[in-house]
C-alpha positions in Angstrom: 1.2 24.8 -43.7 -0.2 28.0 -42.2 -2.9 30.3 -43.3 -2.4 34.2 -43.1 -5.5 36.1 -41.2 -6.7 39.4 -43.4 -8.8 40.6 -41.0 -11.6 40.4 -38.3 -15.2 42.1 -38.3 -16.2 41.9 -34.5 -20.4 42.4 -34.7 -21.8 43.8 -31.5 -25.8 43.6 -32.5 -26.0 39.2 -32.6 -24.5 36.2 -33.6 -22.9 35.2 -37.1 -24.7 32.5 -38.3 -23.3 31.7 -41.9 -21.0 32.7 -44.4 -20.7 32.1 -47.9 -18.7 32.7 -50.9 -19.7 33.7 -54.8 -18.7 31.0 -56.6 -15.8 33.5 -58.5 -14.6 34.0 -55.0 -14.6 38.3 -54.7 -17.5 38.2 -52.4 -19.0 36.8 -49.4 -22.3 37.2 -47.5 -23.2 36.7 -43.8 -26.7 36.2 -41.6 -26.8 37.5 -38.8 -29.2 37.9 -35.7 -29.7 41.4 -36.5 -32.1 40.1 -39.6 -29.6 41.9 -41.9 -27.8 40.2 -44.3 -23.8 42.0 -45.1 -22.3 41.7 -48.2 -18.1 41.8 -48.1 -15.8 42.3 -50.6 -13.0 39.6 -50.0 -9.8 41.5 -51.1 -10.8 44.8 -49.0 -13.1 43.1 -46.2 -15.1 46.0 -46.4 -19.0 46.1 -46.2 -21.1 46.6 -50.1 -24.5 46.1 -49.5 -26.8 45.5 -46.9 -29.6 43.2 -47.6 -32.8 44.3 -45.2 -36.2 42.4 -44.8 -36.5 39.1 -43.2 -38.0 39.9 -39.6 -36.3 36.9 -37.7 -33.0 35.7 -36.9 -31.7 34.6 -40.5 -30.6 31.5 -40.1 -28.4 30.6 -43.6 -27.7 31.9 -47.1 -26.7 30.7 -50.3 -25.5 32.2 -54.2 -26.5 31.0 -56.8 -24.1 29.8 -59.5 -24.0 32.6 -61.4 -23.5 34.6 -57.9 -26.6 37.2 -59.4 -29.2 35.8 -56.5 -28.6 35.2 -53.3 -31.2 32.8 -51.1 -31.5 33.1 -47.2 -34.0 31.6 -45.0 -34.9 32.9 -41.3 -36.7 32.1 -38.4 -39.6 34.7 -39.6 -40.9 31.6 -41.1 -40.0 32.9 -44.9 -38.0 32.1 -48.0 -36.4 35.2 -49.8 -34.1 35.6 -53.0 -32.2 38.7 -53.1 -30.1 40.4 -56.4 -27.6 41.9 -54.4 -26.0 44.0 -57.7 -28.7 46.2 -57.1 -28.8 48.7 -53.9 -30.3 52.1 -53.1 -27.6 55.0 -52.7 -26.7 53.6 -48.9 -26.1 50.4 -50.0 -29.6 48.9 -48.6 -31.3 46.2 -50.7 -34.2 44.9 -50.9 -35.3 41.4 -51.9 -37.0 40.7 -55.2 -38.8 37.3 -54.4 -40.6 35.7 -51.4 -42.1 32.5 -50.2 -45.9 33.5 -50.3 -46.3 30.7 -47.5 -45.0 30.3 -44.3 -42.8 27.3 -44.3 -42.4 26.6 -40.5 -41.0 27.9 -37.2 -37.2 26.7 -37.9 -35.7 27.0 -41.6 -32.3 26.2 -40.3 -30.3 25.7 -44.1 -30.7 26.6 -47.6 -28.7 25.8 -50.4 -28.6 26.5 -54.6 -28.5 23.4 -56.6 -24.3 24.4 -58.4 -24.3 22.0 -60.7 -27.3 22.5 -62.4 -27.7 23.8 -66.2 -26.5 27.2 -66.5 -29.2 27.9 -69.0 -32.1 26.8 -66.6 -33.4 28.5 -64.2 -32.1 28.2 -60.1 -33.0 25.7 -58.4 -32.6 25.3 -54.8 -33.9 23.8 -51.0 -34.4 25.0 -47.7 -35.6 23.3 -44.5 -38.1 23.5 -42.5 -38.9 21.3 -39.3 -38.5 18.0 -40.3 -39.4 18.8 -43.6 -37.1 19.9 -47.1 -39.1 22.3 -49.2 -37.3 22.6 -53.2 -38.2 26.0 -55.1 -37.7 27.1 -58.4 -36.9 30.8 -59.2 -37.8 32.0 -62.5 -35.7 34.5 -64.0 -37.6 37.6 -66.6 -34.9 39.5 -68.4 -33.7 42.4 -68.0 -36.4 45.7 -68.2 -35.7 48.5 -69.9 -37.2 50.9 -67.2 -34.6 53.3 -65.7 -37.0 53.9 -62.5 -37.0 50.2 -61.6 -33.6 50.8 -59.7 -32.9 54.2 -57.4 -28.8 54.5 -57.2 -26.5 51.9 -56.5 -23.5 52.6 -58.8 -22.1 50.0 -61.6 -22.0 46.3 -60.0 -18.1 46.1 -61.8 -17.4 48.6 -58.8 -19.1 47.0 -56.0 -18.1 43.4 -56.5 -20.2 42.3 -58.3 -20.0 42.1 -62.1 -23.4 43.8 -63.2 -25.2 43.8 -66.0 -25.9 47.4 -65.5 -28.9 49.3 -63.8 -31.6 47.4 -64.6 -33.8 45.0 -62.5 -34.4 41.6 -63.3 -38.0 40.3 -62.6 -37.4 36.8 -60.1 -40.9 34.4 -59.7 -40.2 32.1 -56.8 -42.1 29.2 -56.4 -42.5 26.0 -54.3 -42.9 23.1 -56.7 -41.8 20.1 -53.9 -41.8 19.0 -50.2 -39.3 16.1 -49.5 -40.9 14.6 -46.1 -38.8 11.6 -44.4 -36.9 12.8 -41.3 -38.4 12.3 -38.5 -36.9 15.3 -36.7 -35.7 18.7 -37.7 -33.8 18.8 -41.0 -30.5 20.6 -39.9 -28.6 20.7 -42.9 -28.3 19.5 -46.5 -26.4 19.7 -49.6 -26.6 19.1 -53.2 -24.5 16.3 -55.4 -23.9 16.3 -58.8 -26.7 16.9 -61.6 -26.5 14.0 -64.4 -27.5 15.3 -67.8 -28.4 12.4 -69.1 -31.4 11.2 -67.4 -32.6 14.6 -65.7 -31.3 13.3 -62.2 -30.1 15.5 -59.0 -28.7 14.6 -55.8 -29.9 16.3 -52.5 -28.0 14.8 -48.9 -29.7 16.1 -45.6 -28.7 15.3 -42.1 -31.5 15.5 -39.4 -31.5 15.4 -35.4 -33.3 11.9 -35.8 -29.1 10.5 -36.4 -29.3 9.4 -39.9 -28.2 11.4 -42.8 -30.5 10.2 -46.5 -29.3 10.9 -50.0 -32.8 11.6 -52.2 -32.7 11.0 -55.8 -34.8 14.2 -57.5 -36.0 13.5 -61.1 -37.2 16.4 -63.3 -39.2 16.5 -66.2 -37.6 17.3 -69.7 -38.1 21.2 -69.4 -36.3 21.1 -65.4 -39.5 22.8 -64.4 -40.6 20.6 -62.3 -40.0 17.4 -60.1 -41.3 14.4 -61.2 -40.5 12.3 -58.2 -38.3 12.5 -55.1 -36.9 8.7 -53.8 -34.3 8.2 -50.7 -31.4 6.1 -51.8 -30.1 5.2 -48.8 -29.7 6.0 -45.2 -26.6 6.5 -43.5 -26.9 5.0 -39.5 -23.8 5.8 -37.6 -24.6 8.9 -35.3 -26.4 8.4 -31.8 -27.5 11.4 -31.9 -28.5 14.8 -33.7 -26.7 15.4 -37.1 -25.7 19.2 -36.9 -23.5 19.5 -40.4 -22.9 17.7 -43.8 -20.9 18.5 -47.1 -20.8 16.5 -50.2 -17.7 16.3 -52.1 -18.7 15.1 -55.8 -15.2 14.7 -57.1 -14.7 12.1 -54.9 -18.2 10.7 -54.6 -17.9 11.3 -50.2 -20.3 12.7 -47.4 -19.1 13.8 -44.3 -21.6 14.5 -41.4 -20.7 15.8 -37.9 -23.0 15.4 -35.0 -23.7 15.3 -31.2 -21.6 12.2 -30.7 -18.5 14.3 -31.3 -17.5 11.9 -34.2 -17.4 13.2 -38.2 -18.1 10.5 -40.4 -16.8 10.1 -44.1 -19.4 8.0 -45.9 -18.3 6.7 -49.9 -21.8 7.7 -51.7 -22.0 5.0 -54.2 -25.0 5.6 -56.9 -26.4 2.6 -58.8 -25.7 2.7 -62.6 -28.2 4.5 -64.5 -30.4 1.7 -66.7 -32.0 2.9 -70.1 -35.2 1.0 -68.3 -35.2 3.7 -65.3 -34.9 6.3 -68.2 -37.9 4.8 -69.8 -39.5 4.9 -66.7 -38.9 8.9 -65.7 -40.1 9.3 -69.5 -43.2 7.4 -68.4 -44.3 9.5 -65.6 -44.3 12.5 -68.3 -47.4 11.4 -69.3 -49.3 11.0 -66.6 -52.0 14.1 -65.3 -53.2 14.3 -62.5 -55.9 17.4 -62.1 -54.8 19.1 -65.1 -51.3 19.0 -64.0 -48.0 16.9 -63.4 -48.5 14.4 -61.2 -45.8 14.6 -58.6 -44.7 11.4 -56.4 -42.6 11.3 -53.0 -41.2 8.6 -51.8 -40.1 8.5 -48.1 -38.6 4.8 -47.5 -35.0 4.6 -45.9 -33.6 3.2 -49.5 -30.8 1.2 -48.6 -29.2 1.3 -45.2 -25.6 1.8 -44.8 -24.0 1.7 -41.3 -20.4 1.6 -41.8 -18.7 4.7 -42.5 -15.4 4.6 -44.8 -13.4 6.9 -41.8 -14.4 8.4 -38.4 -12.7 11.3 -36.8 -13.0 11.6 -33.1 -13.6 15.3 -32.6 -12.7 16.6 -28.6 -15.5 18.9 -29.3 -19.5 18.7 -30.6 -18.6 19.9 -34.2 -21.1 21.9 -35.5 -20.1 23.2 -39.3 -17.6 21.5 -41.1 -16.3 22.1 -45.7 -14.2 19.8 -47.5 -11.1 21.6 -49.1 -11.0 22.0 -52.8 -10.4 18.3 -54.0 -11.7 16.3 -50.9 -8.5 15.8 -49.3 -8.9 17.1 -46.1 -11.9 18.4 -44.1 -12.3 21.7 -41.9 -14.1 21.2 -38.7 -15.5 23.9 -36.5 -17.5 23.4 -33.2 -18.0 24.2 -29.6 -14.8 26.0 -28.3 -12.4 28.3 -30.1 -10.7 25.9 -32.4 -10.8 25.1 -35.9 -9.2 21.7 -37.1 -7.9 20.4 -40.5 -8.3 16.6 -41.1 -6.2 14.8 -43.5 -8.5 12.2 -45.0 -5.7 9.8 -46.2 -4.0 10.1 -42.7 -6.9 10.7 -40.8 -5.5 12.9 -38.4 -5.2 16.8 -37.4 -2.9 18.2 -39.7 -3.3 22.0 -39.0 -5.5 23.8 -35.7 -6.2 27.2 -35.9 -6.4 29.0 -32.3 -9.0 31.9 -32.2 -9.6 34.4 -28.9 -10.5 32.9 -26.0 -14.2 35.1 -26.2 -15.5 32.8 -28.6 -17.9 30.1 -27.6 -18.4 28.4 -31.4 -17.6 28.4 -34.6 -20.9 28.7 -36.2 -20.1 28.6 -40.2 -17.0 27.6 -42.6 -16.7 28.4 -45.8 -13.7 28.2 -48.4 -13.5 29.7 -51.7 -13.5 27.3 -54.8 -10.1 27.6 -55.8 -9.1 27.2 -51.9 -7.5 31.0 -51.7 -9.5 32.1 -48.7 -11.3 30.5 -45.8 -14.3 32.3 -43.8 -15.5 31.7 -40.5 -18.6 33.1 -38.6 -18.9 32.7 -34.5 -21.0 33.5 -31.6 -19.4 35.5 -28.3 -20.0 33.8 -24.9 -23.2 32.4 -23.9 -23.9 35.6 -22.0 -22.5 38.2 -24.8 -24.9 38.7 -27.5 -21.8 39.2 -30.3 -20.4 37.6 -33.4 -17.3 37.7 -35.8 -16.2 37.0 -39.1 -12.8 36.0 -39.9 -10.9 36.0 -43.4 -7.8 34.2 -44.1 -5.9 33.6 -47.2 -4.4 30.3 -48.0 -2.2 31.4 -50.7 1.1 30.4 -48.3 0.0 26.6 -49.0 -1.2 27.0 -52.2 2.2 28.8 -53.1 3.2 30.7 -57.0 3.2 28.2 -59.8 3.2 27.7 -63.6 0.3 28.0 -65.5 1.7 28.1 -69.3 5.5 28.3 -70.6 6.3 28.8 -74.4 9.9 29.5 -75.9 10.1 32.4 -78.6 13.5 31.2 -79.5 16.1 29.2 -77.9 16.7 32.0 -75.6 13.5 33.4 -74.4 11.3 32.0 -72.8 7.4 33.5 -71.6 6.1 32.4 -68.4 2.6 32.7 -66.8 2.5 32.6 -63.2 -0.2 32.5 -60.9 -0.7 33.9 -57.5 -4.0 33.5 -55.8 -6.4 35.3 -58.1 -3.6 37.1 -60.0 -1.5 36.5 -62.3 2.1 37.0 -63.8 3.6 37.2 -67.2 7.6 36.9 -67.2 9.8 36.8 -70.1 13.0 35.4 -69.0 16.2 35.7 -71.0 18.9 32.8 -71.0 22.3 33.9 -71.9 24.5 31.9 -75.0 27.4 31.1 -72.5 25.0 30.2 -69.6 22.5 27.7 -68.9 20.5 29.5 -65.8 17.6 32.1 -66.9 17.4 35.6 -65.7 14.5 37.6 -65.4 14.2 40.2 -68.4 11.3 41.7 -67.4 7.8 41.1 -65.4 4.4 42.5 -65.3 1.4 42.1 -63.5 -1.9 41.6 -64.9 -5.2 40.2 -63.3 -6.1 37.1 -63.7 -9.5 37.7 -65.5 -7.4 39.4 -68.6 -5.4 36.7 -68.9 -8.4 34.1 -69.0 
C-alpha cells in the first residue's frame, strides 16, 4: 500500500500547527504561527482565503458539519468562529463571532460536536488550562443587505458551496465549563450524539496522564447543558497525554503521550435506562435565579487501567487519526516519520519518510472517505518554518463498483468510482462471446451522479 504526495507548501513566517478537512473533503484549513489562518483547496493545493484576526499563535481549528463555520482558538487568549465563504476582493476574511472573555493563557484544541442535529445550532469545545470551555453558536439567516459583504466571488468557485453574497449573523456564546483535569487539557474529541435521551460524548486527554470521557446532557431545545458527569478515567500513561481520537463506529479511544506508547482503549457506555431519562427530564424543571440550573460533576467516574492494545512508538507521538473505519491508526511525532498501525495486527504496516529538516509532525488529518491525508510540521528547533503536505490514497483505495444494471442480456451499465469521481460505462457483450467490451465511457463528477 502506498500513498501518492500532491504537493508541499513550505511556510517560511512559523510553524504549522493543525490541519483540518471540510467534512465533503474539497477543503482544508491550517493555523499557523503567523496568527493567519489559510484556506486550501485540496484538488489544486492552492491558497482561497485568508482568515486574519486572532493576535497569538493559533493554536487549532475545526469545521463545522456543514463546513459553513470554521472555529480556531489561539494563544491571544480568544475563541473565534469564521464563515470562510465570504472574503473581501484579496481573499482576506474576517471573523463573524468572538469569545467576549478571555478564556486563558493556553487554548491548545478546539473541536465541533459532528454528530450533532443538523437542524440545531453548532455546538463545539475548546480548552483552556486545565479547563474545557463548550459554546454554542447561534446561526440568524441569511440578510438581505447587499453591503454586508464587499467582493469575494460565488463560494461554488472558491470551494466552497455558497449560498450566495450574503452574510449570516453568528451569536457565540459560552453556556459551560467542564473542570476536572488537573493539568492542561491538551486535546479532546467528541463521540457520538444519542437522540434519544439528549446525550453527547466529549473525551479529553490532559498532561495530568489520564484521558476522561464526560457525559453532556442537554435540555429538550439543545440550547443548553443540563449537566456534565465524567464516566470514566482511563490510567495507563505516566505521563502527559499530548493526542486522542475517538472512533464511534467501533466504540475505541486511542491516546498518545510522553511515555512513547499509544493506547487503544474499548469505550463501553452503560445502557441508557428510561429512569436516567426521567431523571434529565427532572432537572428541566428546576430554576435557579431565573434561569436553568446547570450542574458539573468532576468525580473520576469509573477507572479503567487496562488498555485493549498498546503500540510501542520509537518516538514521543504527538498527533495521531484513526483511518476511515478504525482499522488502523496514523501516528505522527518527534522526528520525520509518519507510521500506520494495523489495529488487528498491531504492528507498522506502512512509514512514510519526510526531509530530514523536519523536527515534528505537528497535525494529521484524513479526509472522511480516506482519499487524502494532511500533515502540518515544524522546521528545526532553530528554523522558524513549517509545511503542509497532501497525499492521495486513492492507490489503496483503488476503482470499484458502485451500481451495475443490465438493459438487456447484452448491455450492461456500470458506475465506477474513483476517489471523488465517478464513471459511467456501458459495456457491450457479444452473442458468440462471454467477455464484455467496453462500448463506451464517460466521466461525470461524483456530485451529479449522487
Amino acid at each position: 500500500q502506498t500513498m501518492e504526495l500532491c504537493g508541499t507548501y513550505s511556510h517560511p513566517n512559523g510553524h504549522v500547527n493543525c490541519v483540518r478537512f471540510s467534512r465533503d473533503g474539497t477543503v482544508m484549513a491550517t493555523a499557523c504561527d503567523d496568527k493567519v489562518i489559510r484556506i486550501w483547496s485540496t484538488e489544486t493545493l492552492c491558497l482561497i482565503r485568508y482568515l486574519v484576526g486572532h493576535q497569538g499563535e493559533v493554536r487549532a481549528l475545526d469545521f463545522s458539519s456543514d463546513s459553513s463555520l470554521i472555529a480556531s482558538c489561539a494563544w491571544d487568549r480568544s475563541v473565534r468562529v469564521w464563515e470562510p465563504e465570504h472574503s473581501d476582493e484579496s481573499g482576506v476574511c474576517e471573523c463573524v463571532s468572538k469569545s467576549r472573555h478571555r478564556i486563558g493563557t493556553l487554548s491548545s484544541d478546539i473541536k465541533f460536536a459532528h454528530d450533532f442535529p443538523s437542524d440545531s445550532d453548532p455546538l463545539f469545545a475548546s480548552t483552556a488550562d486545565n479547563r474545557i470551555y463548550i459554546w454554542r453558536a447561534s446561526i440568524n439567516p441569511y440578510t438581505s443587505d447587499s453591503s454586508a459583504i464587499v467582493g469575494g466571488g460565488s463560494g461554488e468557485q472558491n470551494g466552497f458551496h455558497g449560498r450566495g453574497r450574503r452574510r449570516r449573523s453568528v451569536h457565540m456564546w459560552h453556556t459551560k465549563t467542564v473542570t476536572g483535569h488537573r493539568d492542561l487539557v491538551s486535546c479532546i474529541a467528541f463521540g457520538r450524539y444519542d437522540h434519544s435521551c439528549r446525550k453527547l460524548t466529549l473525551v479529553s486527554g490532559s498532561y495530568d496522564s489520564h484521558v476522561r470521557v464526560w457525559e453532556i446532557i442537554l435540555d429538550i431545545d439543545l440550547d443548553h447543558v443540563i449537566s456534565v458527569e465524567a464516566l470514566r478515567t482511563f490510567k495507563g500513561h505516566t505521563s502527559h497525554v499530548y493526542c486522542l481520537d475517538v472512533c464511534s463506529q467501533r466504540n475505541l479511544i486511542a491516546s498518545g503521550g510522553e511515555d512513547k506508547k499509544v493506547y487503544i482503549w474499548k469505550n463501553i457506555s452503560p445502557p441508557h435506562s428510561q429512569q436516567q431519562q426521567q431523571d434529565n427530564d427532572r432537572k428541566l424543571n428546576r430554576k435557579m435565579t431565573g434561569r436553568m440550573q446547570q450542574q458539573s460533576r468532576s468525580t473520576a467516574g469509573v477507572v479503567v487501567k487496562q488498555p485493549q492494545r498498546t503500540l510501542q512508538q520509537e518516538i514521543r507521538p504527538s498527533t495521531l487519526s484513526f483511518v476511515p473505519g478504525g482499522n488502523a491508526i496514523v501516528v505522527g511525532g518527534v522526528g520525520n516519520i509518519i507510521s500506520i498501525w494495523s489495529l488487528s495486527e498491531g504492528r507498522v504496516v506502512m512509514n512514510t519518510n519526510l526531509p530530514k529538516d523536519v523536527f515534528q509532525i505537528s497535525s494529521i488529518a484524513l479526509t472522511e472517505d480516506g482519499e487524502y491525508m494532511g500533515a502540518a510540521d515544524w522546521g528545526r528547533a532553530n528554523d522558524l518554518f513549517g509545511h503542509l503536505r497532501l497525499w492521495q490514497t486513492s492507490a489503496v483505495a483503488v476503482m470499484r463498483v458502485v451500481s451495475m444494471a443490465f438493459s438487456n442480456p447484452h448491455i450492461v451499465s456500470l458506475i465506477m468510482q474513483y476517489g471523488s469521481y465517478y464513471y459511467y460505462y456501458s459495456l457491450l457483450s457479444p452473442s458468440s462471446s462471454d467477455h464484455l467490451t467496453t462500448g463506451s465511457g464517460e466521466e461525470r463528477e461524483g456530485e451529479i451522479l449522487r
